[in-house]
Backbone of each chain as ProteinMPNN parsed JSONL, in Angstrom:
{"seq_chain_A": "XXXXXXXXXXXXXXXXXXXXXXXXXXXXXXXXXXXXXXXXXXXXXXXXXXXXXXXXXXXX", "coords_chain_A": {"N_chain_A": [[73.575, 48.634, -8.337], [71.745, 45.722, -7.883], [70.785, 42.73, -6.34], [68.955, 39.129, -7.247], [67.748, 37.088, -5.289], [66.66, 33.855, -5.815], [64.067, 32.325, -3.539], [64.437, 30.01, -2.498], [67.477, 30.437, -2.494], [67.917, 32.527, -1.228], [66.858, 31.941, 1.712], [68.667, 29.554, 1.892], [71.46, 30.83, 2.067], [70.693, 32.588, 3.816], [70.555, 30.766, 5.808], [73.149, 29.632, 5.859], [74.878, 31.469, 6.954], [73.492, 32.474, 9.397], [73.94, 29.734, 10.758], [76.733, 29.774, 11.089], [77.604, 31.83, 12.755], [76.005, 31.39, 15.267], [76.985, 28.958, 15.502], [79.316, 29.427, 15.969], [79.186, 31.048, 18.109], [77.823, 30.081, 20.401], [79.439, 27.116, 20.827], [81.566, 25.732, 23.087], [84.301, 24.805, 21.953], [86.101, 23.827, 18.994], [85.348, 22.227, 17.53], [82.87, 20.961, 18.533], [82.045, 23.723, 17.549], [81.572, 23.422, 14.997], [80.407, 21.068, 14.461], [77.771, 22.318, 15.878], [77.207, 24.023, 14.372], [76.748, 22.603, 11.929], [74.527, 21.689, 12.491], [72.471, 22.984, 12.859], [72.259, 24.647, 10.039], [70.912, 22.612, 8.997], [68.504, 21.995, 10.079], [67.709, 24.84, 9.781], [67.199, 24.741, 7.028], [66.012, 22.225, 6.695], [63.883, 23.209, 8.062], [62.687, 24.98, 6.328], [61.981, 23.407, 3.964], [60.249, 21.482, 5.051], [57.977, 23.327, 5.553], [57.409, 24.005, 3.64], [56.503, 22.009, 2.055], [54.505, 21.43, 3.799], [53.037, 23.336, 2.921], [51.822, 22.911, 0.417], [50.554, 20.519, 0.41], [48.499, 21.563, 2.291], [47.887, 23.369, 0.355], [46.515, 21.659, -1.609]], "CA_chain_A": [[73.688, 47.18, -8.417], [70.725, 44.592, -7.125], [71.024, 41.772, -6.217], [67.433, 39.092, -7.263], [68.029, 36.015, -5.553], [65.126, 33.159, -5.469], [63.655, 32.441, -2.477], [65.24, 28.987, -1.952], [69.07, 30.944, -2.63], [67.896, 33.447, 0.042], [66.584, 30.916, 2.53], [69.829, 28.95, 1.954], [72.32, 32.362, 2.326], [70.818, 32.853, 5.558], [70.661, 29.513, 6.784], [74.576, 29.146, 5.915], [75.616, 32.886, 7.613], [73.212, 32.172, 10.502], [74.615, 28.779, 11.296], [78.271, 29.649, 11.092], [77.619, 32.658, 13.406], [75.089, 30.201, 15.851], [78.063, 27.759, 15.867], [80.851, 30.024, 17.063], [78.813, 32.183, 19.563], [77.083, 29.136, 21.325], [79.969, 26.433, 21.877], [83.342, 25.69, 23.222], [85.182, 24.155, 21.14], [86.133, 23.79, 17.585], [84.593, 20.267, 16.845], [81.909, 21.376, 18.693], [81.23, 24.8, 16.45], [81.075, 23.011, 13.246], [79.008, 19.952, 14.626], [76.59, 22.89, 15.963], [76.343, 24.869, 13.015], [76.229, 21.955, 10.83], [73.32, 20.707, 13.044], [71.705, 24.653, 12.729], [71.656, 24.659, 9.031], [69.926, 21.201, 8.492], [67.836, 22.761, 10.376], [67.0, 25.823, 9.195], [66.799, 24.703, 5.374], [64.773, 21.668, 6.517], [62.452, 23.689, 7.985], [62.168, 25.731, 5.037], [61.481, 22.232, 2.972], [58.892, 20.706, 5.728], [57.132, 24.039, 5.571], [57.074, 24.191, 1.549], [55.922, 20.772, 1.583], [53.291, 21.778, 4.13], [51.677, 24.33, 2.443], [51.687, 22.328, -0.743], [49.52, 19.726, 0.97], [47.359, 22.146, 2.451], [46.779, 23.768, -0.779], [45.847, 20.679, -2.423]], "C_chain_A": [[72.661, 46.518, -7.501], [71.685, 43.489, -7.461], [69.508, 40.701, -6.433], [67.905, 37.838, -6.69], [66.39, 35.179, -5.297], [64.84, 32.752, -4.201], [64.289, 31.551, -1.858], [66.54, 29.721, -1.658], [69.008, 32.083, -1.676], [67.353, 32.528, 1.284], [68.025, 30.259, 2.65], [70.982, 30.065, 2.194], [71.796, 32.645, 3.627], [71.239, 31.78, 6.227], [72.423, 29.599, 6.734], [75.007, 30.252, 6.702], [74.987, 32.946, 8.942], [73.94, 31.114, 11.202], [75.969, 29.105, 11.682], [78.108, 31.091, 12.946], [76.944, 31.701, 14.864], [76.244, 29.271, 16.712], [79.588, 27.89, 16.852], [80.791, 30.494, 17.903], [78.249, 30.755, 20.76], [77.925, 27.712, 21.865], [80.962, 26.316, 21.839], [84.413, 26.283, 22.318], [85.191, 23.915, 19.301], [85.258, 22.681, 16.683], [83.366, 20.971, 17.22], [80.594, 22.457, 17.935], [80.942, 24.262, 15.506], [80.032, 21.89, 13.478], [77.442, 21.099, 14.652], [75.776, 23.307, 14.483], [75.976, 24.185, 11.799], [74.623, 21.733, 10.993], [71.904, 21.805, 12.938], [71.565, 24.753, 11.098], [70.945, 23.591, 8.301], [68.595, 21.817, 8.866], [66.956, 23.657, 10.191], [66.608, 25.726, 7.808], [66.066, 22.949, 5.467], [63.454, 22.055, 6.989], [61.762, 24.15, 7.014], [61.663, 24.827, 4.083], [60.599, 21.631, 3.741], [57.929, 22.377, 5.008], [56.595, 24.028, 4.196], [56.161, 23.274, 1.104], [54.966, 21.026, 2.579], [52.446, 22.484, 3.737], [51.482, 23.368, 1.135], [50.401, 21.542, -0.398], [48.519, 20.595, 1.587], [46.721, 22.844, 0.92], [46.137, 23.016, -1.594], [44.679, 19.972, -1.499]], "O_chain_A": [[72.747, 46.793, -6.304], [72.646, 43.284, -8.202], [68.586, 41.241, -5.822], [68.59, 37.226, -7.509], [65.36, 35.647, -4.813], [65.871, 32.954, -3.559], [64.796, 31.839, -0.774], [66.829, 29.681, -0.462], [70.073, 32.592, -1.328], [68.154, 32.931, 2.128], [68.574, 30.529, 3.718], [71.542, 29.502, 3.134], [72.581, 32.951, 4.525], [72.122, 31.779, 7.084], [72.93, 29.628, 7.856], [75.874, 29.78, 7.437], [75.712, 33.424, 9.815], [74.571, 31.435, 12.208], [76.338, 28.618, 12.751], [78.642, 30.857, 14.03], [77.893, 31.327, 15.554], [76.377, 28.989, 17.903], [80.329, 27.289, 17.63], [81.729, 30.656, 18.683], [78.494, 30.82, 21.965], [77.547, 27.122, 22.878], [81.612, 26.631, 20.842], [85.003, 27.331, 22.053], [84.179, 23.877, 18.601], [84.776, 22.541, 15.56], [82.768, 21.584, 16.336], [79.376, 22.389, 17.765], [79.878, 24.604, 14.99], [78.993, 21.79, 12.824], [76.44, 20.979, 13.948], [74.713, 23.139, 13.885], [75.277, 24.628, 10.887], [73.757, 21.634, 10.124], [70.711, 21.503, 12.941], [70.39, 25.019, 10.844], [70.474, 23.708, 7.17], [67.727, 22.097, 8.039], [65.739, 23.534, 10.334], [65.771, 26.506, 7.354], [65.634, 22.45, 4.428], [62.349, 21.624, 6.661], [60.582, 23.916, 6.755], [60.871, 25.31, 3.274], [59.848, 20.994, 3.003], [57.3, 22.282, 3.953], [55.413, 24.044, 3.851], [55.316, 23.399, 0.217], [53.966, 20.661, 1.961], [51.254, 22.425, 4.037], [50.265, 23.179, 1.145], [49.312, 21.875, -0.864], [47.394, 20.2, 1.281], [45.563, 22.846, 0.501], [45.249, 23.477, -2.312], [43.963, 19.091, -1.977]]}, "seq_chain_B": "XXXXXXXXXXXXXXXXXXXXXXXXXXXXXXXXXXXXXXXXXXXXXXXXXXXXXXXXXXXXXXXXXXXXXXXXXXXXXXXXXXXXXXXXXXXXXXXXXXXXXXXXXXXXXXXXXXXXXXXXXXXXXXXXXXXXXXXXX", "coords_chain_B": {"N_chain_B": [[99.841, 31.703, 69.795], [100.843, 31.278, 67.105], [99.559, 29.991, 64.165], [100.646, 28.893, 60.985], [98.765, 27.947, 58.711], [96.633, 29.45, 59.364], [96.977, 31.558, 58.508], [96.384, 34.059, 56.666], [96.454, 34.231, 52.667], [96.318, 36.016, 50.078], [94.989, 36.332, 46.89], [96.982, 36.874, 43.959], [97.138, 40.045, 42.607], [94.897, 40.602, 39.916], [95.644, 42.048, 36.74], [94.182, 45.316, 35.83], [91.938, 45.47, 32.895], [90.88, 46.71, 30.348], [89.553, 45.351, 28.404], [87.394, 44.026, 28.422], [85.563, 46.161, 28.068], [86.355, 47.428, 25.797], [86.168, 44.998, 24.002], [83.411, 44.275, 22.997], [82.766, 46.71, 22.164], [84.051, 47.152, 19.965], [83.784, 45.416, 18.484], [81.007, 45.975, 18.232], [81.15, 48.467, 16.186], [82.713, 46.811, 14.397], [81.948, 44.162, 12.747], [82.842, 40.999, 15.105], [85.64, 42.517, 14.535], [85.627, 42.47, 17.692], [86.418, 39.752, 18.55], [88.673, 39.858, 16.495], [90.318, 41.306, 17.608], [91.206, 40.151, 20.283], [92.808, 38.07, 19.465], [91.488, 36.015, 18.474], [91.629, 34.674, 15.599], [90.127, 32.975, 13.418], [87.437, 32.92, 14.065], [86.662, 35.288, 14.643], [86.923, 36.358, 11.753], [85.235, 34.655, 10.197], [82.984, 35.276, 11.367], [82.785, 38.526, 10.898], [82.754, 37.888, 7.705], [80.143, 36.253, 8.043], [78.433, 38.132, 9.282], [78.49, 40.303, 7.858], [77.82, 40.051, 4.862], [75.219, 38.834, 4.806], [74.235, 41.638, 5.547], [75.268, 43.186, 4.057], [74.108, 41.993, 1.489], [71.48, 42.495, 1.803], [71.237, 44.855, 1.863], [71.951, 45.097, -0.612], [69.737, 43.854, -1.811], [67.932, 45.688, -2.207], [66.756, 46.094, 0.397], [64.885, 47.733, 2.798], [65.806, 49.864, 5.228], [65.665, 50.457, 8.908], [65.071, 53.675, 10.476], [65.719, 55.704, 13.792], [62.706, 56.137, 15.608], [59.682, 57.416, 16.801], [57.481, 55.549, 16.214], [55.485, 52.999, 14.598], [55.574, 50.083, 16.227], [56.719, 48.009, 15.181], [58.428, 49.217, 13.797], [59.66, 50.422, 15.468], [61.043, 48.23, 16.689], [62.56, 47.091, 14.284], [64.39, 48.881, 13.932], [66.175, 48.741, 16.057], [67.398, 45.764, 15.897], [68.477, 46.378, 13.239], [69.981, 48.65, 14.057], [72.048, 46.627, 15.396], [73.961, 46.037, 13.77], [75.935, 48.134, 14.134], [78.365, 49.762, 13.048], [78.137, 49.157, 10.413], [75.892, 49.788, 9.832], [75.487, 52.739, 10.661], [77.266, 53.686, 8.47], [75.916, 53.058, 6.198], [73.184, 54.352, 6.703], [74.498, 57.389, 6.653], [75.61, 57.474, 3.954], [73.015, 57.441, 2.823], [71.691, 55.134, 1.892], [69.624, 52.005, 1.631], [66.839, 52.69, 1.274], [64.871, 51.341, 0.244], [61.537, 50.133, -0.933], [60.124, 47.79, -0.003], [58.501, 46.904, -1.85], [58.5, 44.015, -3.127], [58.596, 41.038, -2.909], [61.729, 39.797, -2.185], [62.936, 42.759, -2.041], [62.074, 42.799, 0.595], [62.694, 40.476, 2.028], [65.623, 41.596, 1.931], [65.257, 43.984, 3.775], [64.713, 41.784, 5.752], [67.503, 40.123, 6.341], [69.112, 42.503, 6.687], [68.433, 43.168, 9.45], [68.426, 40.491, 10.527], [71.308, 40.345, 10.361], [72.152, 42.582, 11.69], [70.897, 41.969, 14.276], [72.323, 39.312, 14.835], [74.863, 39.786, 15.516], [74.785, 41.187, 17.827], [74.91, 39.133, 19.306], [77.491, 38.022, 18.405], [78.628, 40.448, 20.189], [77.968, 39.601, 22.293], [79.386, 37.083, 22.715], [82.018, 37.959, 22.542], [82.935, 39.455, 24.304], [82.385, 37.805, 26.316], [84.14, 35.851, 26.072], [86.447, 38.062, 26.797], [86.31, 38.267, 29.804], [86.767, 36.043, 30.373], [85.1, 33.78, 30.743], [85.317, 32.452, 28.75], [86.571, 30.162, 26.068]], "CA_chain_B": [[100.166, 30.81, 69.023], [100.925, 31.606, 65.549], [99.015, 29.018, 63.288], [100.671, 29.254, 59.974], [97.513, 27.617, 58.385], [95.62, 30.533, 59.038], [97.232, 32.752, 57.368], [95.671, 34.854, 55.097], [97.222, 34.53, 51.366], [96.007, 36.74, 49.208], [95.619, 36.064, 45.318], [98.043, 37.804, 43.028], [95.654, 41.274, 41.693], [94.815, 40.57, 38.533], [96.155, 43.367, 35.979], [93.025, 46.008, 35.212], [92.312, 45.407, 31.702], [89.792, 47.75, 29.93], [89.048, 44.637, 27.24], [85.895, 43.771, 28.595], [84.651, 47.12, 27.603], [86.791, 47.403, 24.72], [85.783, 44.228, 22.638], [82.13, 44.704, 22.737], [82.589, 48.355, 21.034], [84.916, 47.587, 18.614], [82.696, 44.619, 17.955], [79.525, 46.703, 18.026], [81.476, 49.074, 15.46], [83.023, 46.048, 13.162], [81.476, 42.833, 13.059], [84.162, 40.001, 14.311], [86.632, 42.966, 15.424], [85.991, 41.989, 19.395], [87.329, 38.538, 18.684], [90.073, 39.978, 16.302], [91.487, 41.893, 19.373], [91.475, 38.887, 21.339], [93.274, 37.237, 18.594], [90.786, 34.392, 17.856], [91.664, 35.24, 14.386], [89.285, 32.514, 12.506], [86.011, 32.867, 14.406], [86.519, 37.087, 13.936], [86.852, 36.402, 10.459], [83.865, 34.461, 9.894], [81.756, 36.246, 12.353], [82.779, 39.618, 9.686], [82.327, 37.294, 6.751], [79.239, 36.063, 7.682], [77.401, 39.059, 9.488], [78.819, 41.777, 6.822], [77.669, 39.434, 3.678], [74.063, 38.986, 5.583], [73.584, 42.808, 5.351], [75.476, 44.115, 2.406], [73.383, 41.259, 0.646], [70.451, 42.639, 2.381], [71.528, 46.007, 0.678], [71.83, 44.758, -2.434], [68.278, 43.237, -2.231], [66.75, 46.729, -1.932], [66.238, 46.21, 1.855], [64.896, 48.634, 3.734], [67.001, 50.462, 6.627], [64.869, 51.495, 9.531], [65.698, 55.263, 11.128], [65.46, 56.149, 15.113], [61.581, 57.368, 15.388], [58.747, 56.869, 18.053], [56.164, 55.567, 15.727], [54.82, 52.157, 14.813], [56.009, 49.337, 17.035], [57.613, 47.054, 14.56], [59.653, 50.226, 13.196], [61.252, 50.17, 16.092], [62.132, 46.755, 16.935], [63.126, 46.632, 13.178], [65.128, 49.63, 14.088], [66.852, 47.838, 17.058], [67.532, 44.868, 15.186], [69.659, 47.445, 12.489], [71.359, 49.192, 14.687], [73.425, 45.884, 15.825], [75.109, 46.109, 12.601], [76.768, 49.201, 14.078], [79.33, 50.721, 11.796], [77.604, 49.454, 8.603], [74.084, 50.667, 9.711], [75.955, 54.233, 10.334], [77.812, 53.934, 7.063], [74.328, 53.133, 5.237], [72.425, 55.823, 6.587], [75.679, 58.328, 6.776], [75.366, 57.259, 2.294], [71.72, 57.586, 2.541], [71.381, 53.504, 1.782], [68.481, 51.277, 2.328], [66.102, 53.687, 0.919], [64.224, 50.493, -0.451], [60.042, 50.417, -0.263], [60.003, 47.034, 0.015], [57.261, 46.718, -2.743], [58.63, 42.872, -3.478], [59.183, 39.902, -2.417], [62.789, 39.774, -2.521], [62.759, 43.418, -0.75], [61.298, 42.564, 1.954], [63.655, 39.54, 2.384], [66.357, 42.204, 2.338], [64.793, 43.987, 4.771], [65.039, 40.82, 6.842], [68.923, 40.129, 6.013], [69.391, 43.187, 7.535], [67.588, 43.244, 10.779], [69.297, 39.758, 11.213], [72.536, 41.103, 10.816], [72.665, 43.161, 13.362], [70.564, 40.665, 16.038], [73.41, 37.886, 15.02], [75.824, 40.9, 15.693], [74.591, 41.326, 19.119], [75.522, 38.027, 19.787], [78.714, 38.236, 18.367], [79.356, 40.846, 20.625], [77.846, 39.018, 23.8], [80.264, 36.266, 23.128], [83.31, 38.827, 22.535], [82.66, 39.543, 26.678], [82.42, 36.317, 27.195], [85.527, 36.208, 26.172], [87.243, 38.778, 27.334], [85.809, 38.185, 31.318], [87.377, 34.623, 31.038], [84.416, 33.019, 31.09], [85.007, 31.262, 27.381], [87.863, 30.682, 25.712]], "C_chain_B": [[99.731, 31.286, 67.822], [100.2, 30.077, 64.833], [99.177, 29.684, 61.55], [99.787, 28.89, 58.687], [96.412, 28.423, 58.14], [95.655, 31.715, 58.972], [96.751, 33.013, 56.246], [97.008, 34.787, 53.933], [96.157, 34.907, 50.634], [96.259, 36.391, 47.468], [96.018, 37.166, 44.885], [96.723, 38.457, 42.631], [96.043, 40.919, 40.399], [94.961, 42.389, 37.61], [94.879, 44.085, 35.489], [93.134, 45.697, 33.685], [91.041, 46.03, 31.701], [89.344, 46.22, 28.364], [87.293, 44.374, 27.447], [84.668, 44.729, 28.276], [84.946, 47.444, 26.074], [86.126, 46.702, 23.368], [84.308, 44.363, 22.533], [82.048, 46.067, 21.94], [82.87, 47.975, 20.15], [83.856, 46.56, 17.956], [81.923, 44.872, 17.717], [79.931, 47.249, 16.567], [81.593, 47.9, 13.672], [82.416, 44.664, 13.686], [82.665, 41.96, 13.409], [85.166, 40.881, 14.934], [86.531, 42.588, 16.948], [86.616, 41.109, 19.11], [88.439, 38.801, 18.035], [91.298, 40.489, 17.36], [91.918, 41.404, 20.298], [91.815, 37.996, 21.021], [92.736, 35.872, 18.592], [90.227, 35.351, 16.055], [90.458, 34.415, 13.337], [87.74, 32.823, 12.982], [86.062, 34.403, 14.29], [86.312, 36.947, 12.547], [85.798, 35.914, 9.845], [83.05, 35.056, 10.293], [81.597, 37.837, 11.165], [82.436, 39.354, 8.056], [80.495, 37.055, 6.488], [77.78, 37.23, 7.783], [77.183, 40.225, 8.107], [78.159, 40.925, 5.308], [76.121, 39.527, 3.993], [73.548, 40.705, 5.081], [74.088, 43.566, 4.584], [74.362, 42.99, 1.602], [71.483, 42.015, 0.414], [70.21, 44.392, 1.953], [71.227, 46.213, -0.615], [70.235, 44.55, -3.015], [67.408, 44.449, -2.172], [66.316, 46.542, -0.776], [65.852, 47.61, 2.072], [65.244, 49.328, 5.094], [66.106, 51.323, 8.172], [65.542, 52.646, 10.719], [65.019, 55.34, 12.843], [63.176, 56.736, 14.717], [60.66, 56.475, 16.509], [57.13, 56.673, 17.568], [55.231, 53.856, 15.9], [55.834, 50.974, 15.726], [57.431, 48.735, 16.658], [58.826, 48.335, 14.191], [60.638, 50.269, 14.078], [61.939, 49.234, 16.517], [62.843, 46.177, 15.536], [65.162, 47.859, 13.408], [66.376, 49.105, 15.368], [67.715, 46.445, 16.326], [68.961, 45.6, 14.114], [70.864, 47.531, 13.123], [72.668, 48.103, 15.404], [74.403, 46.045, 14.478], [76.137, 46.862, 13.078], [77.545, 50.307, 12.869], [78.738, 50.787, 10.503], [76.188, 50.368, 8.296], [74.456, 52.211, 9.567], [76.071, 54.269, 9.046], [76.779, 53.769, 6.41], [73.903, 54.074, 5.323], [73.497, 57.359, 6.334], [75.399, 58.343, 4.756], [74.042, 56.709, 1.883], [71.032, 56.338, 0.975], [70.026, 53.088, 2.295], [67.15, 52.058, 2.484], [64.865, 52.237, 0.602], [62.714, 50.544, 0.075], [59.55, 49.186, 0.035], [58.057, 46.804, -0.729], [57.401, 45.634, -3.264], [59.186, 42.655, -2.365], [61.395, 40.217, -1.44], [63.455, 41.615, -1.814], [62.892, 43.281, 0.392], [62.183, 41.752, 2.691], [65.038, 40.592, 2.827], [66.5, 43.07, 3.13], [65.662, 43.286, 6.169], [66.423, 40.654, 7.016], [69.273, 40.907, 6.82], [69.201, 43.428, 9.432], [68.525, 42.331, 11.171], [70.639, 39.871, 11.284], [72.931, 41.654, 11.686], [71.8, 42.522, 14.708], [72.441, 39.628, 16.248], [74.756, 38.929, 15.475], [75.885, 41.063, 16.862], [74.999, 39.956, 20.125], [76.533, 37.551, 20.002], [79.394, 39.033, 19.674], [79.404, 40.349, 22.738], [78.978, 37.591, 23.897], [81.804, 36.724, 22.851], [83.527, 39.041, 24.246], [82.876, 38.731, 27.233], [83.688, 35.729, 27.372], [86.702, 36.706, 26.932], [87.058, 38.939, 28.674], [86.403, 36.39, 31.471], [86.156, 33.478, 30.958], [84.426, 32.179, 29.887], [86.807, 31.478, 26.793], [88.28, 31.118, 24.113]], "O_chain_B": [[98.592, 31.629, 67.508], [100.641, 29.037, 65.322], [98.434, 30.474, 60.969], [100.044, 29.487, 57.641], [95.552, 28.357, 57.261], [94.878, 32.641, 59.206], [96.693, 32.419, 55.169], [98.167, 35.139, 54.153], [95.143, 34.215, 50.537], [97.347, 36.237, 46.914], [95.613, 38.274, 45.236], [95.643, 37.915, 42.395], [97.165, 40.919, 39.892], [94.473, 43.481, 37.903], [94.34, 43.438, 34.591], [94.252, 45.649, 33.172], [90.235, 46.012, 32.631], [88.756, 46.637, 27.366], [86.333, 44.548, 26.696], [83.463, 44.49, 28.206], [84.061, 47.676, 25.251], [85.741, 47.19, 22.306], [84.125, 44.746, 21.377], [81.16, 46.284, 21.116], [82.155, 48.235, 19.182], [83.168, 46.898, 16.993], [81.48, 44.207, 16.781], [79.307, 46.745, 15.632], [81.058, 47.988, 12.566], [82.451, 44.241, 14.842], [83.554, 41.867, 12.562], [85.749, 40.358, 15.883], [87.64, 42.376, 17.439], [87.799, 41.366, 19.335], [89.443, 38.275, 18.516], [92.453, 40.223, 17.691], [92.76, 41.841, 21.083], [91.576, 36.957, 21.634], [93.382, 34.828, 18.686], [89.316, 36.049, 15.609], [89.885, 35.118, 12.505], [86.894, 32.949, 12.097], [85.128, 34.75, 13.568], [85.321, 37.553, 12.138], [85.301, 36.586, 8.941], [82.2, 35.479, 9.51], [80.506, 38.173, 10.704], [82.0, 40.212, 7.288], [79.777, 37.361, 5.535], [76.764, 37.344, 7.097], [76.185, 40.74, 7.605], [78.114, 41.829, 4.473], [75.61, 40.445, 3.35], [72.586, 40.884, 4.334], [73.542, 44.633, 4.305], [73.614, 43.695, 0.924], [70.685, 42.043, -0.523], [69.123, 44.948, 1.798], [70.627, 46.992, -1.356], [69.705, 44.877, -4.077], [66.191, 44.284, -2.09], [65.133, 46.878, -0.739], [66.463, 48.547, 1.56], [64.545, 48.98, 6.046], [66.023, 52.539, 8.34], [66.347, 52.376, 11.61], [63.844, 55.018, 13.016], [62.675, 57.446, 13.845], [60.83, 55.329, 16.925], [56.086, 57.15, 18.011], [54.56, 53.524, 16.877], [57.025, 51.284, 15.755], [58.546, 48.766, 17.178], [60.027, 48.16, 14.397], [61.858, 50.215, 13.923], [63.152, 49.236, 16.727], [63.513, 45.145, 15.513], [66.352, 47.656, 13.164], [67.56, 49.336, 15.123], [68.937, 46.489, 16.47], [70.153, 45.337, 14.276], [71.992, 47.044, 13.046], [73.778, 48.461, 15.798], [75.626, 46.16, 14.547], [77.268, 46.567, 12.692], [77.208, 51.264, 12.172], [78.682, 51.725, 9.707], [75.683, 51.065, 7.416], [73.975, 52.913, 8.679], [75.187, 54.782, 8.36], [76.659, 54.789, 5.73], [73.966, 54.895, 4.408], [72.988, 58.333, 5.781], [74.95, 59.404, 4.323], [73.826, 55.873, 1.005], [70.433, 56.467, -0.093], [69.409, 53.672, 3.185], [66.488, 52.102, 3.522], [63.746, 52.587, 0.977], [62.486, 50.894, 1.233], [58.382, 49.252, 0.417], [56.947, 46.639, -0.223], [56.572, 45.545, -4.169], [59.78, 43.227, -1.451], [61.843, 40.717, -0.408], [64.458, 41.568, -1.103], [63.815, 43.65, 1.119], [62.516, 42.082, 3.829], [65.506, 40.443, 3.956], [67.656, 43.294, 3.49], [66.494, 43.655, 6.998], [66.74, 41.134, 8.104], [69.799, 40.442, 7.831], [69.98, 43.833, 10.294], [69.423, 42.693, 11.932], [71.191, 39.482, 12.313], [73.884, 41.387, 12.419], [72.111, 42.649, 15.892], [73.238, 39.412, 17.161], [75.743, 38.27, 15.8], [77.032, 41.133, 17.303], [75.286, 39.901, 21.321], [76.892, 36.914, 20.992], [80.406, 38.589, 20.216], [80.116, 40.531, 23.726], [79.333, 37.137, 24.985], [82.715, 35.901, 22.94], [84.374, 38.633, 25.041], [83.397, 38.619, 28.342], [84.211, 35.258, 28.382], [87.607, 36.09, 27.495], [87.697, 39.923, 29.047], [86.406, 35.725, 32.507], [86.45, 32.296, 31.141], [83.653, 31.222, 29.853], [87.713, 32.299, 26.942], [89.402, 31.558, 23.865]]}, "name": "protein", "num_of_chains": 2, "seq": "XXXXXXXXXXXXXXXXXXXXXXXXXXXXXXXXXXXXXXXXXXXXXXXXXXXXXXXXXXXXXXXXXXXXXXXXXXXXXXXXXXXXXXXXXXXXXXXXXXXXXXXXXXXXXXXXXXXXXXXXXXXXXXXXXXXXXXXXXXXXXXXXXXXXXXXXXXXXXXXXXXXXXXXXXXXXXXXXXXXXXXXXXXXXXXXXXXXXX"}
């Protein structure tokens, strides 16, 4: 069994399993974990959309 | 002259507990088990949700699994990286898993999956300690 996912749906699958992990190891409190890890996958899947949109513009 | 002021009181001994060595293993072993043992039942459960999904995914993708060896650099900090998985990285190589040549894309990514699995694992188990020493709750 494979698994093919596209690059966005693997970019996004980490970002969500990083964050949650991110969120519970790094603070207090309960409010706190989910603010973090919300604030960790904006994050990580807007980097992945600045960067996309940076190379775009460089290649043009 | 007695000065009952400066008398020594002594704090109550705290009871030896072997957790502090405990939850870091079991945690090393299962992702998420340190905090189940220390009954923080939802953050164990995600922590096993999210690390174990991370690198069975990272399985699935034809990752590649890197083995103990004293060769190129990255092999072994990829190999470091693995081995936080613990138990699953055994159980992979133990069912001669993660054979993958990473000749794609999508490989390669699984690869990565893996590696971060067991880093975010290592974390897990540094805040299982943290835990279990009082210092978090």
């Amino acid at each position: 069994m494979t698994v093919q996912l596209s690059h966005f749906s693997a970019a996004f699958v980490f970002a969500l399993f990083a964050s949650i992990v991110f969120g519970i190891t790094h603070r207090e409190t309960a409010l706190d974990m989910v603010r973090y890890g919300l604030y960790c996958f904006v994050m990580f899947l807007g980097g992945v959309l600045a960067a996309g949109w940076a190379m775009w513009l460089v290649r043009r | 002259m007695a000065n009952s002021t400066t008398a020594k009181t002594k704090a109550p001994a705290q009871p030896a507990s072997m957790m502090p060595v405990i939850a870091p293993a079991v945690g090393w072993l299962i992702p998420g088990a340190g905090h189940l043992i220390q009954r923080r039942w939802v953050r164990g459960a995600l922590l096993l949700i999210s690390i174990g999904s991370l690198f069975i995914l990272g399985l699935l993708m034809q990752g590649h699994i890197y083995k103990a060896n004293g060769g190129d650099i990255l092999d072994i900090l990829g190999f470091i990286g693995d081995l936080g998985a613990g138990g699953m990285y055994i159980g992979t190589l133990a069912l001669n898993g993660g054979q993958g040549a990473i000749a794609f894309a999508i490989a390669d990514y699984g690869t990565k999956f893996m590696i971060v699995a067991g880093l975010l694992n290592f974390i897990a188990i540094a805040d299982a300690y943290h835990i279990a020493i009082g210092k978090k709750q």
